[in-house]
BAGUVEX-889707 format. One line per 3 residues: number of its first residue (from 0); for each residue x, y, z of C-alpha. Coordinates in pm, 1 decimal, m for minus. Each point is the difference from the previous one (the first is absolute). Layout:
BEGIN
NUM) X,Y,Z | ...
! end
This chain:
BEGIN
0) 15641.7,13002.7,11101.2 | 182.4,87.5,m352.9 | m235.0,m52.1,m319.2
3) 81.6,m220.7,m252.2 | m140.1,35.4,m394.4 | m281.5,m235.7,m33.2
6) 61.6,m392.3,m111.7 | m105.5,m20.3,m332.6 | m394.2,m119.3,m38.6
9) m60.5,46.0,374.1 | m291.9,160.8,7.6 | 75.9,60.1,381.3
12) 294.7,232.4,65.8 | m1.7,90.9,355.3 | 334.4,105.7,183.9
15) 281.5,m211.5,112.9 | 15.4,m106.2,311.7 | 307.0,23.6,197.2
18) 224.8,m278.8,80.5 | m44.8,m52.0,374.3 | 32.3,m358.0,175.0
21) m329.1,m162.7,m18.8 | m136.1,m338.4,178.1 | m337.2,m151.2,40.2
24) m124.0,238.9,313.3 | 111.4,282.5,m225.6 | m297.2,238.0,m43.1
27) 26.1,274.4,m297.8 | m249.6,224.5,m112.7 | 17.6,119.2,m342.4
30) m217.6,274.3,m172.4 | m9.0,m61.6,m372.7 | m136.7,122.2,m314.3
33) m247.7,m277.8,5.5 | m263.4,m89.0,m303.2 | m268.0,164.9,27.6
36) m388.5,m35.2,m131.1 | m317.7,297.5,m90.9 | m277.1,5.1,196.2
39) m349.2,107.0,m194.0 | 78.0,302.3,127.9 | 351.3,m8.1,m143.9
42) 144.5,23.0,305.7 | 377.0,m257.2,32.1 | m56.9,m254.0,245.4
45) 273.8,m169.6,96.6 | m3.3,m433.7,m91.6 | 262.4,m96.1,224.3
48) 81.3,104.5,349.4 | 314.4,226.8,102.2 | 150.8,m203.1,244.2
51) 195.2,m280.0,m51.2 | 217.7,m302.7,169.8 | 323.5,m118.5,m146.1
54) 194.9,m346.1,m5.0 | 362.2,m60.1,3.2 | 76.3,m204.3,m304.3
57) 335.4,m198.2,m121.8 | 212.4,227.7,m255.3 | m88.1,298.8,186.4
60) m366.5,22.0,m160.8 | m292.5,104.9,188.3 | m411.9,m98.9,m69.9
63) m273.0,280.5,m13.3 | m243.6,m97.2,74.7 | m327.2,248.6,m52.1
66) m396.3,m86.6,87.7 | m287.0,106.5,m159.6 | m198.2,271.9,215.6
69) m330.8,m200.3,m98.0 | 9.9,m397.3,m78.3 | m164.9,54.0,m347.1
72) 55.3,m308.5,m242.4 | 83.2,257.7,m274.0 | 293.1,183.6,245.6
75) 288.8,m248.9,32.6 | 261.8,12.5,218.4 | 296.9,165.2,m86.2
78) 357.9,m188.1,6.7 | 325.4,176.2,m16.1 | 347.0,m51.2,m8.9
81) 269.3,198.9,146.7 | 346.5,m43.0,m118.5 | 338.0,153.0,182.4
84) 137.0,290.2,m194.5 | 218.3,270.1,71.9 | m111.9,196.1,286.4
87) m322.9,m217.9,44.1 | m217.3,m240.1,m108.2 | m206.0,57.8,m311.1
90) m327.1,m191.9,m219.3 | 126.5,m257.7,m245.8 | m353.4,m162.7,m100.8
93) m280.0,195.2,m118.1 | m377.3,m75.5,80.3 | m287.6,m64.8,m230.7
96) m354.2,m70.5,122.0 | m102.3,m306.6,m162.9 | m373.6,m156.9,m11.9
99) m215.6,m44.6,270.1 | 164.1,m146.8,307.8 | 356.3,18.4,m158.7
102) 313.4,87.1,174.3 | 283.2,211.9,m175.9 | 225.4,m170.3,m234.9
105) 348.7,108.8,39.1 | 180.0,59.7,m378.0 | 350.0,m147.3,113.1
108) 141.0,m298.3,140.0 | m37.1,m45.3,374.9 | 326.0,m19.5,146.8
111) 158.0,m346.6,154.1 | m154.8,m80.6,338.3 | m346.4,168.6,m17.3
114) m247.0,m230.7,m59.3 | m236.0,m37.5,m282.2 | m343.0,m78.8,181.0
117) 65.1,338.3,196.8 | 102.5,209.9,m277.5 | m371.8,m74.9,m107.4
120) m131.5,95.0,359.7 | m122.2,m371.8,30.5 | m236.8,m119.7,276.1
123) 336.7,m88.8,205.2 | 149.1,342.2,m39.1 | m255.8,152.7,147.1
126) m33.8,m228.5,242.4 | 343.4,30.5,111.7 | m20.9,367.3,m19.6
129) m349.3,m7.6,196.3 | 176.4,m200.2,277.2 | 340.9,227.9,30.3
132) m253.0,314.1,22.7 | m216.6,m181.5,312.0 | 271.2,40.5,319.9
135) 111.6,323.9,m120.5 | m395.6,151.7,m22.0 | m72.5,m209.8,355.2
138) 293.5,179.4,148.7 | m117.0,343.0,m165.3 | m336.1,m19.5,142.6
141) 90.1,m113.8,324.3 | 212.4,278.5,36.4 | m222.1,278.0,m177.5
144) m129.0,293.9,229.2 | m306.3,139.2,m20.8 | m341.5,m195.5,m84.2
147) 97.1,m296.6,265.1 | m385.6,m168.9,m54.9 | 79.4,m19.3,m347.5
150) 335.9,m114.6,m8.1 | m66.0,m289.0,216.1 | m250.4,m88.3,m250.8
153) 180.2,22.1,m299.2 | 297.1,m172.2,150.4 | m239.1,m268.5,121.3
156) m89.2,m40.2,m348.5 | 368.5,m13.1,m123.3 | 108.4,m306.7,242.6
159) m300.4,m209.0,m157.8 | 184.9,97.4,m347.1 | 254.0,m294.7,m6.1
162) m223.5,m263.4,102.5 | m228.6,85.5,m263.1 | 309.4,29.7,m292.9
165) 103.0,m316.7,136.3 | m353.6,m190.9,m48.6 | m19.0,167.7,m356.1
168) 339.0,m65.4,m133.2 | m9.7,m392.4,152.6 | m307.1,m50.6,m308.2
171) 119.6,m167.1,m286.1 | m75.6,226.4,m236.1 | 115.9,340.0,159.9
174) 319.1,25.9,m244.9 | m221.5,m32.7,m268.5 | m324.9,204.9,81.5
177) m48.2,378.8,m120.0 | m204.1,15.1,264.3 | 276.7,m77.7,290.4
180) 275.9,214.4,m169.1 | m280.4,308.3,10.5 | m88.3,m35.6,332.8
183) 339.6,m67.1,151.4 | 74.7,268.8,m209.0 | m246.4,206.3,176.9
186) 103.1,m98.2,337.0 | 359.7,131.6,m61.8 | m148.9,343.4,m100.6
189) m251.5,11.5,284.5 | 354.5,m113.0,223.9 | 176.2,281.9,m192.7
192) m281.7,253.7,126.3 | 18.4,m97.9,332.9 | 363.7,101.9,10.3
195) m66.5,331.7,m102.1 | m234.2,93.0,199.6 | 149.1,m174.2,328.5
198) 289.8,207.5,m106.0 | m176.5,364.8,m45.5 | m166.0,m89.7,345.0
201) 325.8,m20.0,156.8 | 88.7,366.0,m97.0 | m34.5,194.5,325.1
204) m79.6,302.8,m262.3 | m365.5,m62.0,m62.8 | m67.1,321.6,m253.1
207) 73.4,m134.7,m302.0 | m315.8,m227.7,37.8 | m309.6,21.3,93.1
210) m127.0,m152.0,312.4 | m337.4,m100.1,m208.7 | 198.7,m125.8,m265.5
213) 241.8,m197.1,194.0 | m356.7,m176.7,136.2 | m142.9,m43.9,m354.4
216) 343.5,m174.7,m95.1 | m47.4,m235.7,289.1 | m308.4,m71.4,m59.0
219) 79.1,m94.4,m354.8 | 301.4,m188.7,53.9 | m246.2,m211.6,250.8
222) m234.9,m77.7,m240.7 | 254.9,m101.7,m240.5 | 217.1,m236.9,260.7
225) m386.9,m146.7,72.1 | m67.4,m51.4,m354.6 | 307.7,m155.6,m113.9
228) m32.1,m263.5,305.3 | m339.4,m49.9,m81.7 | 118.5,m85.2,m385.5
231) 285.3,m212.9,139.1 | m285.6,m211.0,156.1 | m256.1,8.1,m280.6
234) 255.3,m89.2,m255.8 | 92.9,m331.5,217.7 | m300.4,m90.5,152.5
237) m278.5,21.4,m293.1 | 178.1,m171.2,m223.3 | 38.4,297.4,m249.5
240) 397.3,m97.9,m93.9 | m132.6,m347.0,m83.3 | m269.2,160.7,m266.6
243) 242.0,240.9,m83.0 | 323.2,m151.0,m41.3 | 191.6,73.0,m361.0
246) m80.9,m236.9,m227.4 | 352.8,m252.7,m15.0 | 135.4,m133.2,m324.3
249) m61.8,m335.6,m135.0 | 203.5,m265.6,41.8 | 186.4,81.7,m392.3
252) 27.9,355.5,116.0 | m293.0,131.2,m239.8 | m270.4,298.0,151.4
255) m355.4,m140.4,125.1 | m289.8,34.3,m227.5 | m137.2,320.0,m72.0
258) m320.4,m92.4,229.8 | 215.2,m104.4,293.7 | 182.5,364.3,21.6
261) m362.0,120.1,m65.2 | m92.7,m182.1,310.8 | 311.2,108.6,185.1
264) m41.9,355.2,m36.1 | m388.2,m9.7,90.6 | 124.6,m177.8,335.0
267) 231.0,256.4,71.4 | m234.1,294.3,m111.4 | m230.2,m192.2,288.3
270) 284.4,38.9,227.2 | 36.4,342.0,11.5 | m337.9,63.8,56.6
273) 97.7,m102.8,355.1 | 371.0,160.3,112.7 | 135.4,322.5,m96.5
276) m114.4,348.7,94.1 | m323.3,153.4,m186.5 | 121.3,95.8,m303.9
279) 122.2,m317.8,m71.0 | m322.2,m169.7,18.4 | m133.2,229.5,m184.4
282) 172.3,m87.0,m267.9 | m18.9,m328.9,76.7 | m437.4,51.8,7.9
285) 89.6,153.6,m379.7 | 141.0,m296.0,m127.3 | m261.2,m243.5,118.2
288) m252.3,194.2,m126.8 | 167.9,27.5,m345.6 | 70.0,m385.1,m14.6
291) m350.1,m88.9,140.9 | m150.6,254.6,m332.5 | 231.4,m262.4,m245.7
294) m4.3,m351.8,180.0 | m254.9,m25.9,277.8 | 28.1,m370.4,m37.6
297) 400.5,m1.2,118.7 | m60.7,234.3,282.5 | m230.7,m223.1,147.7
300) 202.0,m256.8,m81.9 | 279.9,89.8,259.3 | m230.3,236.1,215.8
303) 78.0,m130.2,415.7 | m200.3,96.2,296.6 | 286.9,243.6,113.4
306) m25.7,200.2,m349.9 | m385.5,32.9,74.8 | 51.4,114.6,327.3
309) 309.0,286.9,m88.7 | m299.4,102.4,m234.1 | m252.1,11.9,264.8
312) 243.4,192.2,213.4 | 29.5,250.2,m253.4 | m346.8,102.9,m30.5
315) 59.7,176.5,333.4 | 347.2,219.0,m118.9 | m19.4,336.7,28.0
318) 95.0,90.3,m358.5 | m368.6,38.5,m149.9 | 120.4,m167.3,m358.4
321) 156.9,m301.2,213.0 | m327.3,m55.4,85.2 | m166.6,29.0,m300.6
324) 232.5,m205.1,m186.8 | m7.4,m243.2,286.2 | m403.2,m30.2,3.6
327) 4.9,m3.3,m400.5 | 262.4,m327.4,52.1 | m247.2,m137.6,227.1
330) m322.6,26.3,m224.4 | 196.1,m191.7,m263.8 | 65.2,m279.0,208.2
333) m337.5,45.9,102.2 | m185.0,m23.7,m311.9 | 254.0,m270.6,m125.5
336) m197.8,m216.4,250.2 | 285.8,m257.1,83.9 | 46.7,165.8,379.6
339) m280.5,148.2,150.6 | 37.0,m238.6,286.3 | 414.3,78.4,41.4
342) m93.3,350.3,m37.4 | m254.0,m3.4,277.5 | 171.3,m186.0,229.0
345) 277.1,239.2,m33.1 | m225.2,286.4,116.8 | m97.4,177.0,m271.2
348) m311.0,97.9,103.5 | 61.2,271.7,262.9 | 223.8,192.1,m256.6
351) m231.0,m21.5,m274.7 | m257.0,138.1,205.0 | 174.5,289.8,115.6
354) 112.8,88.5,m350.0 | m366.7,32.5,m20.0 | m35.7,219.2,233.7
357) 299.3,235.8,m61.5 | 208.9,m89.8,m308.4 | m28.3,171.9,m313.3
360) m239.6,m23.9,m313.1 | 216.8,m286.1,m131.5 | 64.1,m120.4,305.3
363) m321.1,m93.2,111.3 | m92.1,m113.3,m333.2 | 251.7,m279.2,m38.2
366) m113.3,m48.6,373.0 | m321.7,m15.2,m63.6 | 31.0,m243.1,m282.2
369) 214.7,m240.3,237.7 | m317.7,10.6,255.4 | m212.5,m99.7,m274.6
372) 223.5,m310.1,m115.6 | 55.9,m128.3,342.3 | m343.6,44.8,174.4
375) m115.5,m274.5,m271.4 | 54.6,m201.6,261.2 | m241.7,m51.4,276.5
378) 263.0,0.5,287.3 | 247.6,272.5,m116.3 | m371.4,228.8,m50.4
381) m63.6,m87.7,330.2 | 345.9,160.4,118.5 | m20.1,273.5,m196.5
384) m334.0,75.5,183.3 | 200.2,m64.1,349.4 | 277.5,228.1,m78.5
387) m242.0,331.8,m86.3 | 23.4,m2.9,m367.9 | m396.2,46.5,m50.3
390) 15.9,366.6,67.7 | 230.7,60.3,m224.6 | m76.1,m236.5,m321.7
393) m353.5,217.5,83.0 | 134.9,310.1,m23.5 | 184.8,m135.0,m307.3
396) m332.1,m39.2,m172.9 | m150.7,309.9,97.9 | 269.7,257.2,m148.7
399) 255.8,m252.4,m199.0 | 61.3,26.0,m367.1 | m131.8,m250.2,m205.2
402) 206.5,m285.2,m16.8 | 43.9,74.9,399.2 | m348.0,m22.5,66.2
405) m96.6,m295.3,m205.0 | 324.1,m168.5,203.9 | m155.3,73.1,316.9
408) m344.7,m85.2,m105.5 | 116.5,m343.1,m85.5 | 182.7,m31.9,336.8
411) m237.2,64.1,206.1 | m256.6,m193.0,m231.8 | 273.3,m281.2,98.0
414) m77.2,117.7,406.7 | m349.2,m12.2,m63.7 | 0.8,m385.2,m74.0
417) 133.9,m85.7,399.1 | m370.7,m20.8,205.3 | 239.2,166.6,330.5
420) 105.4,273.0,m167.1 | m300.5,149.0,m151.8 | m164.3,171.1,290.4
423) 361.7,152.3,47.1 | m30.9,121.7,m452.0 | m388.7,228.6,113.8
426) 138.9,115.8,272.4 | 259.8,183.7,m201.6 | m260.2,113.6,m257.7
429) 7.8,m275.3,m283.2 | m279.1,15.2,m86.9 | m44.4,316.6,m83.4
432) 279.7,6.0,m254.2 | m87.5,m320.7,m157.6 | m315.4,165.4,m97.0
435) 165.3,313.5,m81.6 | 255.7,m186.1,m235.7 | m291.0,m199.4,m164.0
438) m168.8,345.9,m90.2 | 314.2,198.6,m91.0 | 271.0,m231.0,m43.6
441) 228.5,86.8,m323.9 | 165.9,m355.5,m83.3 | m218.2,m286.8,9.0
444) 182.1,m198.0,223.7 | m17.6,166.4,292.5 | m398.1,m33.0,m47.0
447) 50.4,m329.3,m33.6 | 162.2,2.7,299.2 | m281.0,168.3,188.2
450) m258.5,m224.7,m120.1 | 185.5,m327.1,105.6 | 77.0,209.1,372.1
453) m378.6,96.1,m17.0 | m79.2,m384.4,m38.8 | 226.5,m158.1,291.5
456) m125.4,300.2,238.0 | m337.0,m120.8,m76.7 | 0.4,m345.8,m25.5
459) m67.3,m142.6,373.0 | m71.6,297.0,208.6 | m328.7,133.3,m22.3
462) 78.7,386.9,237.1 | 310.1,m1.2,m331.5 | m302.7,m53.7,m218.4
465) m220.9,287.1,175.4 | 321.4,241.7,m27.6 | 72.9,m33.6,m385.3
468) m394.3,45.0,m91.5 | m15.2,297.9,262.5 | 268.3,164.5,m186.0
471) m148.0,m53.2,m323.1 | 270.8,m340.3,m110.9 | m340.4,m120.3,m224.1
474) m51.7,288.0,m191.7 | 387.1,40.2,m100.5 | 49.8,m378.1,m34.2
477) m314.7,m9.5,m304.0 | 159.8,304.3,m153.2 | 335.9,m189.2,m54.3
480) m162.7,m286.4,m125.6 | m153.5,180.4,m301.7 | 311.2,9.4,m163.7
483) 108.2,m178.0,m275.5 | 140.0,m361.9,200.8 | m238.1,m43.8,338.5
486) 290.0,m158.7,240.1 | m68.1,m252.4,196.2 | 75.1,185.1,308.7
489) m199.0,265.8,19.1 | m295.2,m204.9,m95.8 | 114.2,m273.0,286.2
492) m50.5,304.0,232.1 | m335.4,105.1,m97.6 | m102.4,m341.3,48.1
495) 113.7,36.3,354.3 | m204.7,269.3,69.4 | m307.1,m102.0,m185.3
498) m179.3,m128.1,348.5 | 101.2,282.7,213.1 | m188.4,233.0,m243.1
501) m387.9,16.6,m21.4 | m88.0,m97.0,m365.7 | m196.9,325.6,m60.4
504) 392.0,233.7,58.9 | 149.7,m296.2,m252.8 | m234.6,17.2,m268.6
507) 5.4,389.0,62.7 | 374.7,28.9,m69.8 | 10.2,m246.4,m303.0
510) 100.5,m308.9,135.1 | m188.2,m234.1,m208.6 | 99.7,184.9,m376.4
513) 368.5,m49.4,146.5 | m31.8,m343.8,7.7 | m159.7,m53.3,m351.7
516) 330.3,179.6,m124.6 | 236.9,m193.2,179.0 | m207.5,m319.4,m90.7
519) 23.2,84.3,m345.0 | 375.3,207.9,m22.0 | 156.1,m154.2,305.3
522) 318.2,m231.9,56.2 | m137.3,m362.3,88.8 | 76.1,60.7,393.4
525) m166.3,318.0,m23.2 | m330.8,m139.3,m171.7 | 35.6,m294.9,276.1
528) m7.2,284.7,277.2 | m312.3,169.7,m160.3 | m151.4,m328.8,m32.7
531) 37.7,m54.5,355.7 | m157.0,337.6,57.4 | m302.9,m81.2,m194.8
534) m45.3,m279.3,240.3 | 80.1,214.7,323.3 | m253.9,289.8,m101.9
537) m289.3,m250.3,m126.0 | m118.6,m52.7,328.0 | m383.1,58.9,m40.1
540) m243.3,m9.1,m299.4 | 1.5,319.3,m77.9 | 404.0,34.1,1.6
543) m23.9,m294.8,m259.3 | m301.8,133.2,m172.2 | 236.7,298.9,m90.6
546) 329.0,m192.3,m54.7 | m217.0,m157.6,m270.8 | m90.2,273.1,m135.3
549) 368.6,132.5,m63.0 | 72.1,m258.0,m228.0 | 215.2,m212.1,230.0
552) m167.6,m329.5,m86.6 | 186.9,m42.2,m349.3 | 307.0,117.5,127.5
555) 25.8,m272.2,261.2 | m104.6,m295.6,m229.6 | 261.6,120.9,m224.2
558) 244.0,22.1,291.1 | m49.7,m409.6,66.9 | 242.7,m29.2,m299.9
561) 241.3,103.6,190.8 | 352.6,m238.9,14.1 | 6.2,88.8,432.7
564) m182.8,m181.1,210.7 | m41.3,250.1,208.6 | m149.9,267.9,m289.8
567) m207.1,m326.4,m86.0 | m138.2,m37.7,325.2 | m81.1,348.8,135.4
570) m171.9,10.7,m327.4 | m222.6,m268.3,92.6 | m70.3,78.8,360.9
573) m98.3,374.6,m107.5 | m282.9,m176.2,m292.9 | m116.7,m270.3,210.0
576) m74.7,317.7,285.0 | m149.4,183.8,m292.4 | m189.1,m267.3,m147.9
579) m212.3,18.1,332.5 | m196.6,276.3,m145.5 | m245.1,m111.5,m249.5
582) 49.5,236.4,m273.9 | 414.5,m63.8,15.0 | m61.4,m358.6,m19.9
585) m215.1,58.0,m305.8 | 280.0,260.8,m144.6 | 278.3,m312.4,86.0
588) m190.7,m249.6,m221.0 | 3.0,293.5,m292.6 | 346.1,m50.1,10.7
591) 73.8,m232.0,m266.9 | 337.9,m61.1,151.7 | m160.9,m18.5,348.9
594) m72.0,m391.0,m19.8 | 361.8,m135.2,m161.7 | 233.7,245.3,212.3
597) m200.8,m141.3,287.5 | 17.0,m375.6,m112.8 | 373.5,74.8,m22.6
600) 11.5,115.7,345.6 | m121.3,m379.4,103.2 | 319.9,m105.8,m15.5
603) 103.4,m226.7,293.0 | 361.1,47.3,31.0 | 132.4,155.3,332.7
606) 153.7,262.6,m146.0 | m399.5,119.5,m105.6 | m142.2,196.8,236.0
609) m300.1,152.6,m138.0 | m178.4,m363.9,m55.2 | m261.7,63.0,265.3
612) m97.3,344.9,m103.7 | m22.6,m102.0,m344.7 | m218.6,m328.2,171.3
615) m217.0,265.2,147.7 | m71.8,230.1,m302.6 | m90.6,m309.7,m230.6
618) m253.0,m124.0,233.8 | m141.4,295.2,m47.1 | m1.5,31.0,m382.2
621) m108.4,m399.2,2.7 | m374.8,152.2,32.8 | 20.4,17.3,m383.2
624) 8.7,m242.3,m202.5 | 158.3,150.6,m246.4 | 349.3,66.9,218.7
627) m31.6,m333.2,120.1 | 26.4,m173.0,m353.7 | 306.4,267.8,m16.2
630) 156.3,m144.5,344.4 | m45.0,m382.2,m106.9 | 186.4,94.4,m342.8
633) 280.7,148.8,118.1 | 91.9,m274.1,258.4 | m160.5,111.2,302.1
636) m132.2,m334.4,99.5 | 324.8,m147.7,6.9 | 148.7,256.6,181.6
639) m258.3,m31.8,261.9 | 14.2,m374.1,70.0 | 392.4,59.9,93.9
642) m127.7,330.9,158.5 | m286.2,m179.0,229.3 | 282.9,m297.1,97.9
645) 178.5,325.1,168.6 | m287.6,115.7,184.3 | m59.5,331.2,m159.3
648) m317.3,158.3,105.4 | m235.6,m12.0,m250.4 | 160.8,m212.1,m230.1
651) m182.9,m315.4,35.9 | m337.2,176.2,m10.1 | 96.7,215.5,m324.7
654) 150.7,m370.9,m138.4 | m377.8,m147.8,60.8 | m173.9,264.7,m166.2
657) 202.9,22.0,m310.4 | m1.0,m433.3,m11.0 | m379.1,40.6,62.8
660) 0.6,239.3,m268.4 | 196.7,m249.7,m245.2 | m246.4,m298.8,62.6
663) m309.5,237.9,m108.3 | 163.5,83.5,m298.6 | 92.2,m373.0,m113.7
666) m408.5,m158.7,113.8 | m121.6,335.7,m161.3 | 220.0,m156.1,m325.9
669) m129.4,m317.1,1.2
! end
């Protein structure tokens, strides 16, 4: 080779290469001064590889053609030029690396003959390329020595290469997809590779490598011959080119609005989360997560079952930040609760749970986040349940962090509500770290959490009942409810164990103060719960002799002002069981309010439900005169003759005494 000075803004100036006759079959290997890049480390990594293929061009030009060692987006491929000078052939078109996914612009005319669409390394180049490079790298492996097994393999692999190029480039938009130009693009280099190393293993001198290495080099040109058929077929079969496809021009020639490229390029970023190599979507995973952070709405918008799956899938890589990123992805769509159902039937579950088990701290949060979301519904808690994920959401709560914990806590609060899977929740300990999160808990939620899991354990099975007392669930459930807001929940669950508890042990640990706070500080479905346990624990005389005593009595009559009908009527029930005691009765008709609230209660629509209690506690206070002057003027009469055409107990002997009560008054007049 003689050396030539270098062509003006070439940035490339390897040597010449000789003039020697050239065809198609023509194999040359050249070792140039290729472009190189730094490691961290600082070390130069090559970009491209160092051998080449030429083609015999009109005018005596040649094509270089070089291939990125890695399919990065950001590492283009290279496209060169070789002219016919004196004593060889030289560059005449310098490279550039342009933005993402760009090829190299050449900075002078192309010459007559060589076609525009290739100069840009279209979709068809490579194609074409990918195609001459097949026969040659059959032939090369067939004929390779050494490493028969794998060679059969791989060239099994290569003969299913044209059917698949065929089946891609027939779809109507292959010229026009980034997608098909990268991953015939791809094919060429993996064709390219398989040259080589057919070629090296054809050496009969074995020393210059490795007998290991020469395996590893298989083995990796497999796996990229199996993953560029496998793309082939995804990128046909799942529709991705039609959700992909470039956006075409209008009919006048003008670009699509903004929000249509918008959409395009989400579509494709969708795409690559499913072909490519690892890094790819990786970077693919990036982008998603960045446009879900800006515009959750127009990811959903375009989001397919085959772009929830590819994010599935990649909750198992092996890179441990895939997997982060992928489960973080997940939770989003999770909590965005538009497809719990397509992410579930996708199989999310199994992943999520072994995240659980073995990701890492972020990991298993977003994980355990996802778990919470989706067991919200009855069927997908049962599953989780079926594929082992109580252990671990358990194990979760006993040594998470804080936002982890309360996650699990409401998951498996979520479990908890399915009847078939509690048994399944104590055997793994559940109860035990409820009540440990209701006494040491840091964020409130998670006690919530525990109190509302504490509640469904308890609420039909009475051995559940025996194990929450017997591990001290009442003691820790009236300590939480002496805060500042009594929730419902906790106070639903002391309700539940009121009966399995003799009323000596649940006046002992402060039951009955408990219930005068949440009566008087409580949300509305909490003072309805501790209504209902008034009426649970006053099962005797003496047990309403001392609920009287607390100062329950007002607290109820004020509760029948309630606007639920259900606060309304559990009021009622828990006076009229009250008012069986003499001295509450007398303490009722104290109650100035008592009488009206109770009138009120009369009311004989459906929706009313606490008509017959409050039936029952005015026959009672109808002993004195005095209340019943106080029933007749506030309407009761005429609530009772609608009230005794229904058939309510009681009504049409209150209705006589009160009417009996009216005539007296009018003779006694006269």
């Amino acid at each position: 080779m003689s050396d030539q000075p270098p062509v003006p803004a070439v940035r490339w100036a390897g040597p010449l290469l000789q003039r020697t006759p050239i065809n198609r079959s023509t194999e040359i290997e050249a070792f140039l001064p290729l472009p190189v890049s730094r490691s961290p480390t600082g070390a130069a990594k090559p970009l491209f590889s160092s051998s080449f293929c030429f083609e015999t061009r009109e005018g005596g030009r040649l094509r270089l053609f070089l291939t990125p060692r890695c399919s990065l987006p950001l590492c283009p491929s290279l496209v060169l030029f070789l002219e016919e000078r004196e004593g060889g052939f030289g560059p005449s078109y310098r490279w550039d690396q342009l933005q993402q996914r760009a090829m190299v612009e050449e900075t002078e005319p192309i010459a007559a003959g060589v076609d525009d669409c290739e100069a840009a390394g279209s979709a068809e180049h490579w194609l074409s390329r990918a195609r001459l490079l097949v026969p040659v790298a059959l032939d090369k492996a067939r004929s390779a020595k050494g490493f028969p097994g794998r060679w059969k393999s791989i060239a099994s692999k290569l003969e299913r290469v044209p059917p698949c190029l065929s089946e891609l480039s027939s779809h109507p938009c292959f010229a026009r997809h980034v997608l098909c130009r990268e991953l015939v693009q791809s094919v060429a280099a993996t064709l390219s590779e398989a040259v080589e190393l057919a070629d090296r293993c054809r050496c009969d001198d074995g020393a210059s490598v490795g007998k290991l290495q020469m395996q590893s080099d298989l083995d990796a040109l497999s796996g990229k011959l199996d993953l560029s058929l496998r793309d082939c077929g995804l990128l046909v079969k799942i529709g991705v080119l039609g959700e992909a496809a470039l956006p075409p021009l209008s009919a006048t020639g003008a670009r699509p609005a903004a929000t249509e490229f918008a959409s395009w390029n989400l579509q494709e970023l969708l795409a690559r989360l499913q072909i490519g190599h690892a890094e790819a979507k990786h970077r693919a995973l990036d982008g998603l997560l960045r446009a879900m952070k800006e515009d959750e709405k127009s990811v959903m918008a375009v989001l397919g079952r085959s772009s929830v799956s590819a994010l599935i899938h990649l909750m198992t890589a092996t890179s441990l930040k895939v997997r982060e990123k992928a489960a973080t992805a997940v939770c989003l769509l999770a909590e965005s609760g538009n497809c719990e159902n397509l992410l579930v039937s996708e199989g999310v579950l199994p992943p999520l749970i072994r995240i659980l088990d073995s990701g890492s701290l972020m990991a298993r949060e977003k994980a355990v986040i996802s778990l919470q979301r989706l067991s919200m519904s009855a069927d997908t808690a049962r599953s989780i349940a079926g594929h082992g994920g109580i252990r671990p959401l358990i194990e979760v709560c006993r040594v998470g962090d804080s936002i982890s914990q309360t996650a699990a806590a409401g998951a498996l609060k979520n479990l908890s509500a399915a009847p078939e899977v509690r048994q399944s929740l104590v055997d793994e300990g559940i109860i035990g770290i409820m009540i440990n999160l209701l006494d040491c808990g840091i964020v409130l939620g998670s006690k919530e959490y525990a109190a509302e899991c504490l509640q469904h354990l308890t609420c039909s099975n009475e051995s559940l009942r025996r194990s929450v007392v017997s591990e001290g669930g009442i003691r820790s459930l009236v300590a939480y409810l002496e805060g500042p807001l009594p929730q419902e929940s906790a106070v639903g669950a002391l309700k539940n164990l009121v009966g399995s508890v003799p009323t000596d042990t649940l006046i002992s640990l402060g039951l009955l103060p408990c219930l005068v706070h949440v009566l008087k500080a409580g949300s509305l479905g909490a003072q309805q719960a501790a209504a209902a346990s008034v009426c649970k624990f006053s099962s005797t005389a003496e047990t309403k002799r001392i609920v009287g005593e607390f100062g329950f009595i007002p607290l109820l009559v004020k509760m029948l002002e309630a606007k639920s009908n259900g606060a309304r009527e559990v009021a009622a029930q828990a006076i009229a069981s009250l008012m069986t005691y003499q001295h509450n009765g007398r303490e009722v008709r104290k109650d100035e309010k008592s009488v009206p609230n109770l009138v009120q209660s009369l009311d004989p629509s459906p929706q009313n439900t606490a008509k017959k209690y409050a039936v029952s506690c005015l026959l009672i206070l109808s002993s004195s005169k005095k209340c019943k002057k106080m029933m007749i003027s506030y309407g009761a009469i005429g609530y009772l003759k609608k009230l005794t055409e229904m058939d309510v107990p009681g009504a049409k002997k209150l209705l006589e005494r009160l009417e009996r009560g009216r005539l007296r008054s009018l003779f006694s007049r006269k």
